[in-house]
C-alpha positions in Angstrom: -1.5 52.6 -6.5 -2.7 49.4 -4.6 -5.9 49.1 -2.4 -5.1 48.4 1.5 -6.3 46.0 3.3 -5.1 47.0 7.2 -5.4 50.3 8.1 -1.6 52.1 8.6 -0.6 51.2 12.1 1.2 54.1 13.3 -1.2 56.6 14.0 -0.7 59.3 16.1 -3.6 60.6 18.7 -4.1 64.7 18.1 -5.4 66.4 21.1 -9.3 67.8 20.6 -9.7 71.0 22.5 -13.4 72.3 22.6 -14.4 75.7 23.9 -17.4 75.4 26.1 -19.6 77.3 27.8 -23.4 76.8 29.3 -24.8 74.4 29.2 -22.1 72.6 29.8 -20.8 70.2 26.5 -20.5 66.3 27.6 -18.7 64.1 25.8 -20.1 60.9 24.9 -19.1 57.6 26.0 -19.4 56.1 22.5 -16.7 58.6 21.1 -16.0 62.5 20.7 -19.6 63.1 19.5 -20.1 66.3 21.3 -23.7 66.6 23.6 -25.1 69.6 25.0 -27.0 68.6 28.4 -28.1 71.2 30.5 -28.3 70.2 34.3 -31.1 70.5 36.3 -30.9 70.0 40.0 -34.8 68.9 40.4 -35.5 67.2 37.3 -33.2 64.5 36.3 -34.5 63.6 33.5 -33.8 66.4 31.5 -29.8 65.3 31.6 -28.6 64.0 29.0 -28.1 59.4 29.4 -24.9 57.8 28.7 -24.7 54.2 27.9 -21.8 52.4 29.1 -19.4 49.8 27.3 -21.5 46.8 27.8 -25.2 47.5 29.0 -26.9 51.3 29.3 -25.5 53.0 32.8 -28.0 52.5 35.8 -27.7 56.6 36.0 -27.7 59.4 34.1 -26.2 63.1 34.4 -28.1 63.4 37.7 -28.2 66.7 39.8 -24.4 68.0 40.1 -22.9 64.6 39.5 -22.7 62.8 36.1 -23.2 58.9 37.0 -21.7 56.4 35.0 -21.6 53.1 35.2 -18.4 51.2 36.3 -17.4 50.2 32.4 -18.0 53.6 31.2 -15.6 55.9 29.1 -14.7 58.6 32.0 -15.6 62.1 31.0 -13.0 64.7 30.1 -11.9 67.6 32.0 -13.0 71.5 31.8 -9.8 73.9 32.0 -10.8 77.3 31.6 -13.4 76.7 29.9 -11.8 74.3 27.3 -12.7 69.9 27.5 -9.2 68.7 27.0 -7.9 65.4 27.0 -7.7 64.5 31.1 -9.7 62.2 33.3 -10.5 61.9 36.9 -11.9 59.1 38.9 -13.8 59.0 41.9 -13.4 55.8 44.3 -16.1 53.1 44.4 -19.5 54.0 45.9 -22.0 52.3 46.7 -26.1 53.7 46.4 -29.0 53.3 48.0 -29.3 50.1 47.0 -26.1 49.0 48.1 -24.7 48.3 44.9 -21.2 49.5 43.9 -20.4 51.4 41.1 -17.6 54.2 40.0 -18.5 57.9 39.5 -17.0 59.4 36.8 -16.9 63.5 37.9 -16.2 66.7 35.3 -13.4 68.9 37.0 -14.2 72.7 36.6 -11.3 75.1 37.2 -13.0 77.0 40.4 -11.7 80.1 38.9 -14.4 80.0 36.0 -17.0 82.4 36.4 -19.1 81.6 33.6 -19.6 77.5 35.3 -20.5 79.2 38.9 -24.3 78.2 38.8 -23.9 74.4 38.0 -23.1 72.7 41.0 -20.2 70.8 39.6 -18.1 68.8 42.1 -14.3 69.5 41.7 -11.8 67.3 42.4 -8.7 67.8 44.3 -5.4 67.0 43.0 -4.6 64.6 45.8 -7.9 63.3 46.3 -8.3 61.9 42.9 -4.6 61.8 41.7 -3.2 61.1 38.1 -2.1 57.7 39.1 -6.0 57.0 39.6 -6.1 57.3 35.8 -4.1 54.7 35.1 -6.7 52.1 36.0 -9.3 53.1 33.6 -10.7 51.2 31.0 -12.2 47.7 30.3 -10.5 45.1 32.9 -11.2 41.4 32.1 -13.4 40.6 34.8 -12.0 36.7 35.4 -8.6 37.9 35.7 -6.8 37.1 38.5 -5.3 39.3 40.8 -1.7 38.4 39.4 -3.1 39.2 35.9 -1.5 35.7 34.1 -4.7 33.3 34.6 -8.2 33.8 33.5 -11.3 32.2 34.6 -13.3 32.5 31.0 -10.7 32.8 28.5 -11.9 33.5 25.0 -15.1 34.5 25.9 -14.5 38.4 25.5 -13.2 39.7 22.7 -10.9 42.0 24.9 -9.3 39.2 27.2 -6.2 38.4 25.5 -5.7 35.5 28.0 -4.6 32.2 26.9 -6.1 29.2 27.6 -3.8 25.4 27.6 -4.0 22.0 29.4 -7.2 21.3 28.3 -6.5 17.9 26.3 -6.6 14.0 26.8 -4.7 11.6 25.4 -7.4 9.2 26.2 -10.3 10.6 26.7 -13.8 10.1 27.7 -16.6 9.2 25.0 -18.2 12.3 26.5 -15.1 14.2 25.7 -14.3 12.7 22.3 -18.0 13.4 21.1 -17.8 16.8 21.6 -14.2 17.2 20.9 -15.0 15.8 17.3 -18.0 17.7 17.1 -16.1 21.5 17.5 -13.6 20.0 15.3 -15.7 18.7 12.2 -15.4 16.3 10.2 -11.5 15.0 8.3 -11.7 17.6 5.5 -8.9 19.6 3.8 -9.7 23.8 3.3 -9.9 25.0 6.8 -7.7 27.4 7.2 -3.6 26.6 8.4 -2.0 28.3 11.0 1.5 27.3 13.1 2.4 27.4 16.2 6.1 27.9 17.4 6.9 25.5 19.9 9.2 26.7 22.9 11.4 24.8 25.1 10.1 24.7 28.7 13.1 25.8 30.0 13.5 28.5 27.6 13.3 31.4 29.8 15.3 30.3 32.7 17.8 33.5 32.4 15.2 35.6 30.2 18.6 37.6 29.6 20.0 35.1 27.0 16.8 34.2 25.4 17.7 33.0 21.7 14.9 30.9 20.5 12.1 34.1 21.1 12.3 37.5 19.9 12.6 40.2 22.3 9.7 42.1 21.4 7.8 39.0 21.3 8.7 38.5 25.2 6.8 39.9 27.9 9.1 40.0 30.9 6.8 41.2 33.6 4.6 38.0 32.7 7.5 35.7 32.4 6.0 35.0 28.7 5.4 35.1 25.2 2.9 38.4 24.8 -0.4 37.6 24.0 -1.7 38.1 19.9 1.4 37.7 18.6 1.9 37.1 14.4 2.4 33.6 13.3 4.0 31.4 14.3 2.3 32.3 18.1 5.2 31.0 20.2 4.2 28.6 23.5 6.0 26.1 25.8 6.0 22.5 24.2 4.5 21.3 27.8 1.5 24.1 27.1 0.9 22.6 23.7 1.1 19.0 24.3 -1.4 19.3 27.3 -4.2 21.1 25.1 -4.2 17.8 22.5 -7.1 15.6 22.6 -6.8 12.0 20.6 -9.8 11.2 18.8 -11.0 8.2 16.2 -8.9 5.1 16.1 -5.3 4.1 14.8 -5.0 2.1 11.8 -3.6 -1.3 12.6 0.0 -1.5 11.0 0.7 -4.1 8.3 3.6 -6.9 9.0 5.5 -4.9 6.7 5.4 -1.8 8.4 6.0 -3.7 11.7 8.9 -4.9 10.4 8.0 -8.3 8.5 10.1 -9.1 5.3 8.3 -7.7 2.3 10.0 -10.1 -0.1 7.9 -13.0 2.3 4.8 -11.2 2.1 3.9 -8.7 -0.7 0.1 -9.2 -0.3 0.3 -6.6 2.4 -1.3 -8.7 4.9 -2.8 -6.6 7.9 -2.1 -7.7 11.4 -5.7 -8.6 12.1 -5.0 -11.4 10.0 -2.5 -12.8 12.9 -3.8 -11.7 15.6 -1.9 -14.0 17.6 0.9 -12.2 16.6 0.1 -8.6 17.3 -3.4 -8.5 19.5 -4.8 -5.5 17.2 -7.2 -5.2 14.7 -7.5 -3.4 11.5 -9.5 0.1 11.5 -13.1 -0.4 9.7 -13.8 1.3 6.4 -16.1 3.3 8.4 -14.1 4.4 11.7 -12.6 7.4 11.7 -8.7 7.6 11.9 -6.7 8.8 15.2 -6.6 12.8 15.2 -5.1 14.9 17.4 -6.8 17.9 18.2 -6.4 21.5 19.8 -8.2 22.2 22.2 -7.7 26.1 24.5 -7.1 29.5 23.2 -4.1 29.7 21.2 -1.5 33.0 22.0 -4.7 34.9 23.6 -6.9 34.6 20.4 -10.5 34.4 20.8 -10.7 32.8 17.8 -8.4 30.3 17.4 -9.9 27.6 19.9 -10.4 24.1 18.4 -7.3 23.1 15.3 -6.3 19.8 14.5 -2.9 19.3 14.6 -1.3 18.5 10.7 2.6 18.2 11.1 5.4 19.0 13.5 8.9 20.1 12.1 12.5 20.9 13.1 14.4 23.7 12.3 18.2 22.3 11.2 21.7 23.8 10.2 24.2 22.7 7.8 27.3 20.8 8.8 29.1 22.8 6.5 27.9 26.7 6.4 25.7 26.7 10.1 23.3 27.8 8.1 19.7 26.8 8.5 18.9 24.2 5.6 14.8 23.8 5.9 12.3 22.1 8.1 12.5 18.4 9.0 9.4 16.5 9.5 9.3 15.1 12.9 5.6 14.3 13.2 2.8 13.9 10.4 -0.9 13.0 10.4 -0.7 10.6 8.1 2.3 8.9 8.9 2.4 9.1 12.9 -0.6 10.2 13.4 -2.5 7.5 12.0 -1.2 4.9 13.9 -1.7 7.2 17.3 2.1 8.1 18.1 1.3 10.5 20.8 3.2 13.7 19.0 4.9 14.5 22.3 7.3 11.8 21.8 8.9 12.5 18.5 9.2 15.9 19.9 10.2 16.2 23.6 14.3 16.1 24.1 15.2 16.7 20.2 17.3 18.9 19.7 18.3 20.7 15.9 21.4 19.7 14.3 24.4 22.2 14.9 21.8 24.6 17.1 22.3 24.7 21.1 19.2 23.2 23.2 18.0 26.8 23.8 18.0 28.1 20.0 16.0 25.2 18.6 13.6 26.2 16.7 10.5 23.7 16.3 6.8 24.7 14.3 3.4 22.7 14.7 1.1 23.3 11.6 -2.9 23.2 12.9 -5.9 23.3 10.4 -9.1 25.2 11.6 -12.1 23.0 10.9 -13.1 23.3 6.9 -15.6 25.9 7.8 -13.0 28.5 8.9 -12.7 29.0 5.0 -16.2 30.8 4.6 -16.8 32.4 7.4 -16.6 32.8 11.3 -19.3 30.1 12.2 -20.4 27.0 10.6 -24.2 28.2 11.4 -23.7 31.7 9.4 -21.4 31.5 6.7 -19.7 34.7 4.5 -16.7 36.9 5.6 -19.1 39.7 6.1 -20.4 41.9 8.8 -22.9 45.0 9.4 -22.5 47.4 12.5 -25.8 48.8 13.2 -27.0 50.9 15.9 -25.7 54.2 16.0 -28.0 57.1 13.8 -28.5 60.8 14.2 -30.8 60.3 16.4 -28.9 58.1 18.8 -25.5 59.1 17.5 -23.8 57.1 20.9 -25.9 54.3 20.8 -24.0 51.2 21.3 -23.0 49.0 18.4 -23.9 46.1 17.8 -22.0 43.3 15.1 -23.4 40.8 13.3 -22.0 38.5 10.7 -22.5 36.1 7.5 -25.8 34.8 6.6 -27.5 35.9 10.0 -27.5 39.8 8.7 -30.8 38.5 6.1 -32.3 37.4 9.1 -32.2 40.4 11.4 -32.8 42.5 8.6 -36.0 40.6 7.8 -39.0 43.0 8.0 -42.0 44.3 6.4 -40.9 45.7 3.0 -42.8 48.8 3.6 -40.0 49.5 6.4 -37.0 48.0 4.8 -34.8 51.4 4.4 -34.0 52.1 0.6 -30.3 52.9 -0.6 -31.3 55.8 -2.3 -27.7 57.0 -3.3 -23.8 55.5 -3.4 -20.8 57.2 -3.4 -17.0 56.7 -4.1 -14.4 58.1 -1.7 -11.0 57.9 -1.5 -8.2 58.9 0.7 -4.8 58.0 1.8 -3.9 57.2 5.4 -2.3 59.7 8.0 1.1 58.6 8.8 1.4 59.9 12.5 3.7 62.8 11.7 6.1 60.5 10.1 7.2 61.5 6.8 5.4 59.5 4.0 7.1 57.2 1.6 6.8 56.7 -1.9 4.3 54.1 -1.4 2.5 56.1 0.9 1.8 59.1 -1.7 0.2 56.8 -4.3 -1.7 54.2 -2.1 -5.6 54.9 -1.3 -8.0 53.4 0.3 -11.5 53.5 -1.1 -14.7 52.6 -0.1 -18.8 53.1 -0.8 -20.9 55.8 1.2 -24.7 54.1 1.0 -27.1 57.1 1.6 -30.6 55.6 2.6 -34.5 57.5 2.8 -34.9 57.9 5.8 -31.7 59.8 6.2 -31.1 58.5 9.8 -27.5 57.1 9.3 -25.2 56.3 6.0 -23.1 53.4 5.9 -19.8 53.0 4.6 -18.8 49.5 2.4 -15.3 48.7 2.1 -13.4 45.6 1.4 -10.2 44.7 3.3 -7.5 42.1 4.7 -9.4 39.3 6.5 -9.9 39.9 10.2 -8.2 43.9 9.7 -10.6 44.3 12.2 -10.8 41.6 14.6 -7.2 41.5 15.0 -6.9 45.2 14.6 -8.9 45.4 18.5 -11.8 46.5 16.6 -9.9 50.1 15.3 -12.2 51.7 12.4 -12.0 55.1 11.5 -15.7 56.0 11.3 -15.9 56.3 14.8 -14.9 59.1 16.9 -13.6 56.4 19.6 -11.5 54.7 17.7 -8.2 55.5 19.5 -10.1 55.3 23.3 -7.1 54.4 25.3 -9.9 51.7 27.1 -10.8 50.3 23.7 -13.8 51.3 21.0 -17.0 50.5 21.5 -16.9 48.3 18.5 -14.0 46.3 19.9 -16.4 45.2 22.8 -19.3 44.3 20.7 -16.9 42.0 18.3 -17.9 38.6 18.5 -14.9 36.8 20.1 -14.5 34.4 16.9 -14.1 37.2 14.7 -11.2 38.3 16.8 -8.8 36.2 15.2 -4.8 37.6 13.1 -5.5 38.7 9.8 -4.8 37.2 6.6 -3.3 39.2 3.6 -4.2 36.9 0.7 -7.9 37.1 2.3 -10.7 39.1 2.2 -13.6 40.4 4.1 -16.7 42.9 3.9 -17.3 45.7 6.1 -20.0 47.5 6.6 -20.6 50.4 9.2 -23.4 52.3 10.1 -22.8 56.0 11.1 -24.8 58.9 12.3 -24.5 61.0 9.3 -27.9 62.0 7.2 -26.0 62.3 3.6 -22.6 63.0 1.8 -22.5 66.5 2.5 -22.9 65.3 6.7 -20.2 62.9 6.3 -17.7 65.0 5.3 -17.6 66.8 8.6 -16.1 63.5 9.9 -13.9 63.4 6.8 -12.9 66.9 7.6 -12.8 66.5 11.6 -10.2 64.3 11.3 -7.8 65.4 8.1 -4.5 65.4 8.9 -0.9 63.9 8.8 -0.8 63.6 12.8 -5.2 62.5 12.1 -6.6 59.7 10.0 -7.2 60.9 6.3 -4.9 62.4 3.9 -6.4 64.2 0.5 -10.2 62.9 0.5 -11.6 62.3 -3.1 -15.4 62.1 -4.0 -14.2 60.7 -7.7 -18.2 59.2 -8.2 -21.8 59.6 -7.1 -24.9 58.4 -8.1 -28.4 58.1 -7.2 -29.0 53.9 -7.0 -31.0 52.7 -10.2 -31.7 48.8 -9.0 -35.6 48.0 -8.6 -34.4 46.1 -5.4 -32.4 47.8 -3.3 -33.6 47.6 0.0 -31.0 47.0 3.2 -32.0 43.3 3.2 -31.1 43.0 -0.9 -27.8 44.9 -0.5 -26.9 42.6 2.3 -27.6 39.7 0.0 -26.0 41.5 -2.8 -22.7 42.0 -1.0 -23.0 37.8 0.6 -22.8 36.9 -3.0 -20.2 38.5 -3.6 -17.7 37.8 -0.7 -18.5 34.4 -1.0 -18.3 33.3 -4.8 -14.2 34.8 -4.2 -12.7 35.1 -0.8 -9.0 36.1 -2.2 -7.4 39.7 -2.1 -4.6 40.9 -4.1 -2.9 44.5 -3.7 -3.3 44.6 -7.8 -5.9 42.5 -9.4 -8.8 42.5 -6.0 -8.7 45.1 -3.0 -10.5 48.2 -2.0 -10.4 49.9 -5.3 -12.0 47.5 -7.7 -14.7 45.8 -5.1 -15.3 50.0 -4.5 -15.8 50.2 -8.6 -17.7 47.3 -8.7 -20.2 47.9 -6.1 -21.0 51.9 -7.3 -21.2 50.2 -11.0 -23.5 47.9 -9.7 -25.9 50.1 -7.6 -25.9 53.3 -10.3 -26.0 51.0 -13.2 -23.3 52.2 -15.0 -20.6 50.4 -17.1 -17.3 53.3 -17.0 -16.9 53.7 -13.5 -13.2 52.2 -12.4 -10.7 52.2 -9.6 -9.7 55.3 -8.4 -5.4 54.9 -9.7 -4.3 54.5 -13.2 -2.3 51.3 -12.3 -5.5 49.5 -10.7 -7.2 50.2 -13.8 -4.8 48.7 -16.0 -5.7 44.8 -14.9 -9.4 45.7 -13.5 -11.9 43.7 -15.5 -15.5 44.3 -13.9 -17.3 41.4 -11.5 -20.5 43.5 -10.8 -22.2 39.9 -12.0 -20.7 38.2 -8.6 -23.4 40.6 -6.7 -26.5 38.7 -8.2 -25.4 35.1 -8.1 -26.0 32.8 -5.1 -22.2 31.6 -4.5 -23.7 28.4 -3.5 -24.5 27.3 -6.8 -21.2 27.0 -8.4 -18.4 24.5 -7.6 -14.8 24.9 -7.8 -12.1 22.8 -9.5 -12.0 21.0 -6.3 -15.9 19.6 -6.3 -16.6 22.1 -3.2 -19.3 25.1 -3.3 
């Protein structure tokens, strides 16, 4: 009955088995989009090319050996005459030019006739070995050889390494410049996020850890796992080291510093006896003392620069031992505005009626004010269009892009802009891996908007969901055939590491994919392909199509349409705003018509139509608080 926002996260990985023959069937890098490439010992360029993760492979499917490059997806096995789901890896080479790179070799069963005349290299069992398996897939390229530090932390959307000791209590103009800078300026409506602080000595007999969760420990690292839910658990030490002070303290009045009120109630500051104190009273136009985060929080790409809010203690009653709330140990504007150093009302406290080892004590951090509408401050709009692959170049890799920057590389001649010539409603429910579904399960459904365009090259697929599903989801969509690549989708890799960030439920984004389908009738084969409890999709719908009646309704002005609409309302709500009604309001939109609603009875009992949110620039309207 609700819309989703995350996509069900126990999925279960069915085996694909395809009978080949000759030409031999290749698959892909970019997924399980099946090639057919016939190989030609003199001509190389009749094989068939295969990008790799990153940048195109140096080689192609070359003479008897199909060369790919180093960050490739290996290639799957032939077994009597069947491509199951098996890899081999040849060690490091080097060509003629000296340069290394991995060969990724398909095995033929020798006993296969029918493969005879291609010169196909096979692989012995103890030449390659299973083990040799294990290594494959994407390796963060700065890690070091014990796998706990990284020399460019944040900087790939894969590396999950964190990133602390960065700050200074007093530090350089240099320093505080650009510290201030990544921080923005003192302004409520970024968005909040905690941090659990640890004990250093927490994990001294990892055995009798109280204070952490079990799964949230990571024993072979000797620490918290990386991308955990909030509140993302480090050592106090970790934490303290990463804040940088910036701005000023206010000067204390003689009251606060402990002069008799009744003698003074003027509220004289102690500028005013300087003698007496030696400081002076902030300006009206200096900024206050802040203390700010700077690192990788937990392994998140995303969460880089915060400035630290509050700092509480969990406590227990004297009575029941039960816990009784947070106490406020540290504040900004208490504290922090004189420039306590936090570390000091924090270090060596210890919770009332909990041991040392089970205290429990949370930081609150605020994300510059930006965070609220978007990933950058340069490109604003919880949005993002995946362009690249068509039927044409069905593996070609993906590429992401994000806010207000999709006008701009969509920006072209008009008499080139593609045209949505077509929208349709599907909905589905999600596989549950085999697992038997729940109530719930049978009447929730996701829904989302299939944009056919002219030129027939690719569709794309609109749907609304929880904010950063897929950032924080390691870039897991289930329009591409790669999806559940054991070495990550190709998507995940072309994420922007600030969209890789945990989600939000009471937020919202945009996504749109492109995929290398011509029309509906195309699509469905995915649909189908992957139908399924142990799959993806559970009972497709097609509950509404239309051909598109706006005069504009190019790829740039459906971008602009869909900007509008993510940012005049951010929110998302299993009843009253999720993939349902943004689904209704978008094909209502597009086909001009006024009776299309949600796909379940019990959405459609709350749904009121916003099809006027697509035409509106968001930034022309202000909310209760004065803010656009």
């Amino acid at each position: 009955f609700s819309g989703c926002g995350k996509q069900q996260r126990h999925r279960h990985r069915s085996r694909q088995s395809y009978h080949v023959g000759h030409p031999l069937l290749l698959l892909a890098q970019r997924g399980l989009e099946i090639m057919t490439s016939t190989v030609d010992n003199d001509d190389s360029s009749s094989a068939t090319s295969l990008p790799s993760t990153e940048e195109e492979a140096t080689g192609g499917a070359a003479t008897s050996k199909f060369t790919m490059s180093k960050l490739a997806r290996p290639l799957f096995v032939l077994r009597d005459g069947l491509l199951v789901d098996s890899t081999r890896r040849l060690k490091v080479q080097k060509d003629e030019g000296g340069k290394e790179e991995e060969r990724f070799v398909v095995e033929v069963d020798t006993d296969h006739e029918e493969l005879e005349d291609l010169d196909v290299e096979c692989i012995p069992e103890d030449s390659a070995g299973r083990d040799a398996g294990k290594s494959a897939g994407w390796k963060c390229p700065g890690l070091s050889a014990d796998g706990k530090t990284c020399t460019s932390p944040g900087t790939d959307p894969r590396c999950s390494q964190s990133l602390y000791g960065d700050g200074e209590a007093s530090p350089s103009p240099k320093l505080e410049g650009k510290t201030r800078k990544l921080a923005g300026p003192d302004e409520d409506g970024g968005l909040v996020y905690h941090a659990l602080l640890l004990p250093d000595d927490y994990d001294e007999d990892p055995s009798k850890i109280l204070v952490l969760s079990p799964r949230d420990y990571d024993a072979s690292a000797g620490g918290p796992k990386a991308r955990r839910k909030s509140p993302f658990p480090l050592k106090s030490a970790e934490f303290f080291s990463s804040l940088t002070l910036i701005g000023r303290p206010e000067a204390k009045t003689e009251e606060e510093a402990g002069y008799d009120e009744l003698w003074d109630t003027s509220g004289r500051t102690s500028s005013d006896h300087g003698a007496s104190s030696g400081t002076s009273a902030k300006s009206d136009n200096t900024e206050g003392a802040r203390w700010v985060f700077r690192g990788v929080l937990n392994g998140w790409p995303g969460l880089v620069v915060m400035e630290l809010r509050s700092i509480e203690i969990q406590e227990r009653s004297k009575i029941s031992g039960r816990t009784t709330g947070w106490k406020q140990l540290w504040a900004v504007d208490n504290e922090g505005s004189y420039g306590v150093d936090p570390s000091k009302c924090v270090l060596g406290k210890k919770s009332r009626g909990m041991k040392g080892d089970k205290r429990r004590i949370r930081a609150e951090l605020r994300a510059p004010e930006w965070t609220a509408r978007g990933w950058s401050a340069e490109s604003p709009g919880f949005l993002f269009w995946v362009t690249g692959p068509s039927v044409s170049e069905p593996t070609a890799p993906p590429v992401v892009t994000y806010g207000t920057d999709i006008q701009s590389i969509f920006k072209c001649p008009e008499e080139e802009d593609p045209q949505c010539d077509r929208v349709t409603m599907i909905c589905h429910r999600y596989a549950t891996g085999g697992k038997s579904e729940t109530a719930k399960d049978k009447l929730t459904y996701h829904s989302l908007a299939l944009l056919e365009w002219d030129h027939a090259q690719y569709c794309t697929v609109v749907e609304i969901g929880w904010l950063n599903g897929i950032g924080g989801y390691k870039g897991k969509a289930n329009w591409y055939d790669d999806k559940d690549d054991p070495s990550g989708s190709a998507l995940y890799g072309a994420l922007p590491p600030e969209m890789v960030l945990p989600w939000k439920s009471t937020m919202s984004e945009i996504r749109c994919y492109d995929v290398p389908f011509r029309n509906l009738d195309h699509f469905k084969t995915h649909i189908n392909k992957y139908l399924g409890k142990t799959s993806r999709f559970l009972d497709p719908r097609y509950t509404f199509s239309h051909e598109v009646r706006l005069t504009y309704r190019s790829r740039r002005n459906i971008a602009t349409y869909l900007l509008n609409y993510i940012r005049r309302d951010r929110t998302y709500s299993e009843m009253k705003r999720n993939c349902q009604t943004f689904t209704a309001d978008l094909c209502a939109f597009l086909a001009g018509k006024k009776d299309v609603q949600p796909f379940h009875p019990v959405n459609q009992l709350q749904y009121v139509n916003q099809k006027h949110k697509f035409l509106y620039e968001s930034g022309k309207y202000v909310t209760k608080k004065g803010k656009k």
